[in-house]
N, C-alpha and C positions, 0 to 999 in steps of 0.2 A: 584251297590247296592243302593237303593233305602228306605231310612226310613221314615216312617211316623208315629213317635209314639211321644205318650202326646199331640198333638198338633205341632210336630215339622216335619216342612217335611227341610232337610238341603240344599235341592235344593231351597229353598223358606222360608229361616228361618223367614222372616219378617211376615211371617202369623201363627195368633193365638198371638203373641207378648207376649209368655213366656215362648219359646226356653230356654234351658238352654244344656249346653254341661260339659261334665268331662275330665278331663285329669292326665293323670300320667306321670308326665315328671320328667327326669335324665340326669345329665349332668356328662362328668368325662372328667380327665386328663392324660395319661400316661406320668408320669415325676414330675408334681405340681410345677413350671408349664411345660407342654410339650405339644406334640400334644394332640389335645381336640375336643370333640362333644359334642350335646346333642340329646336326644330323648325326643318324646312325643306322647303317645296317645290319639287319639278324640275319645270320645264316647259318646253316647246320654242317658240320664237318664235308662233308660233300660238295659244300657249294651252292646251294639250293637256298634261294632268297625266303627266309619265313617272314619279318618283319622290316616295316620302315618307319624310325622313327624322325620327329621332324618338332621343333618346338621356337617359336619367339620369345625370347625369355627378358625382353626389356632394355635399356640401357644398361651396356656392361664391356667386356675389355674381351679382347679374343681370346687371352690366356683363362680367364675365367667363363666366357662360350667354349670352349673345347672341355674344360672340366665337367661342365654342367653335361655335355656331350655325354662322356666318360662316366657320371654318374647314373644318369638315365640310361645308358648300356647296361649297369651292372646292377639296378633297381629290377628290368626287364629281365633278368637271368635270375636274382634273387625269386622275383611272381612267377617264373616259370620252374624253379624247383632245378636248374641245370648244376653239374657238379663240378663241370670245367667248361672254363671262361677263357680265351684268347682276345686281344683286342687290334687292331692295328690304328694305327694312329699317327699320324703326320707331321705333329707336334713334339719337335725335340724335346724340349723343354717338358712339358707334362710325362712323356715315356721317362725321362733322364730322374725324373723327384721321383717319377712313382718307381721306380726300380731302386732311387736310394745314391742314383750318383749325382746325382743335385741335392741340393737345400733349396727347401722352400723359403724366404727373408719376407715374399709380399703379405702383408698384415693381409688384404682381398682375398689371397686365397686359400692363406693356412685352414680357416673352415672348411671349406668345402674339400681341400686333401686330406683332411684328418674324416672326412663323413666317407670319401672313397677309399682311402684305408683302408676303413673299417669294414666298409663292405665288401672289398676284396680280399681282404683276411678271414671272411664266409667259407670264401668256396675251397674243396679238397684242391683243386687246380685251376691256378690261375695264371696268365703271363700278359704280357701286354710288350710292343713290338712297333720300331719305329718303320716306316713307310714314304718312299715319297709323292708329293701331292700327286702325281698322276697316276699312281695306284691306290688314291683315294676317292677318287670323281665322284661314286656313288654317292659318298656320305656328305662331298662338299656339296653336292649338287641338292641336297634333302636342305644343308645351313641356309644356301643360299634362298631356297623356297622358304622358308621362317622366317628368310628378312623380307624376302618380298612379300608375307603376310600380312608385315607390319604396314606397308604404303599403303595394303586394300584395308585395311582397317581388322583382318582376319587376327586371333588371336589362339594361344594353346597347343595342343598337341594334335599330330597326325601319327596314327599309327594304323599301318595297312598290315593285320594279320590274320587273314582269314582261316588259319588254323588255330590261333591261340586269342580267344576274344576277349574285349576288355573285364579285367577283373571286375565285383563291387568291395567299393570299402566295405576292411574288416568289423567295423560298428559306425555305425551313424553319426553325423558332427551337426550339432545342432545349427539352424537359420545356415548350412552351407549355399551355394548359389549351384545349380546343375550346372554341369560340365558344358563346354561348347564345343562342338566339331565343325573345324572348318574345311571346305574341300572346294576345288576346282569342277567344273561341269560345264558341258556345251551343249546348248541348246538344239534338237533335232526333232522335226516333227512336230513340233508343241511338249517336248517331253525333254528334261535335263538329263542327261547321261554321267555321270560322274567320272574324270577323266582316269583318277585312280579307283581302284576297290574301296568303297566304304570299309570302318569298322564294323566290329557285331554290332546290330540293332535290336531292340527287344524286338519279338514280333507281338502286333496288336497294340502296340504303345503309341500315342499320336506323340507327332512331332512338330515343335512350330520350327517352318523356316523363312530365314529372310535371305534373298539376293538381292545383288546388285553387279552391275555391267562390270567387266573385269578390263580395267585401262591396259 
């Protein structure tokens, strides 16, 4: 998929230089704290879905799954060179600190608001805007897939952007472990279909996979 509207094309956000992207991002916890995701969708001023992000991120508390959210929005606008950032978000609490009419007190997540901060003090235009959950579905619906990752044993990030593919690290980290993608697929034919769009793949790179039945 392929965008090119306002000026933005997101295979090339650097041209025209006032790219702006949206996002609806949610994070939760079964437990508080318990296993935790978050979710987040990319979209372009238009409305036009570019990206789905989707991560299991461990044992942790939902006010810190919604930031972790929040921060992987604003990583994904940072790699893609965007100038303005809108966010919507569901979470009183997270809009109310990051706008400055809260105090942050929890020792948990003073880090992780001072690293969004900072990366939202990046962009020429940034806001961020409270929503309620039923104007958020897409992005709880992306959380709630990261925790159901966690039951099948699936771990890491999903991101579906067939326009903007995954970056490679800036320099190398030595003994790192490769990346893992995990994805849903149904069986047809003798041939697994992938329920969503893979990420970029290299071409000509083998790949080992493993399945297993999805309870």
């Amino acid at each position: 998929m392929s965008q090119a509207l306002l000026g933005f094309d997101p295979a090339n956000p650097g041209r025209g230089g006032s790219a702006e992207l949206v996002f609806h991002v949610d994070g939760g916890s079964r437990g508080n704290p318990g296993p935790a995701g978050y979710g987040a969708m990319v979209r372009d001023p238009a409305g036009a879905t570019i990206a789905e992000l989707s991560e299991f991120i461990g044992i942790a508390t939902n006010n810190v799954a919604e930031y972790r959210g929040l921060l992987a929005a604003l990583e994904y606008a940072k790699a893609h060179q965007a100038r303005g950032v809108k966010v919507y978000c569901d979470s009183e609490l997270v809009v109310r600190q990051m706008q400055g009419v809260y105090k942050v007190k929890s020792p948990d997540l003073k880090p992780i608001f001072d690293q969004v901060k900072r990366l939202a003090s990046g962009f020429p235009r940034f806001s961020i805007h409270h929503v309620p959950r039923e104007r958020n579905a897409d992005a709880d619906r992306l959380a709630n897939l990261a925790m159901d990752r966690a039951r099948s044993g699936g771990f890491g990030q999903i991101a579906t952007t067939p326009a903007a593919p995954l970056r490679p690290l800036s320099r190398p980290i030595a003994n790192a472990p490769e990346p893992v993608i995990s994805f849903f697929a149904v069986a047809e034919a003798g041939c697994l279909r992938p329920v969503a769009p893979l990420p970029a793949l290299e071409e000509g790179q083998d790949y080992e996979v493993s399945i297993r039945r999805r309870k």
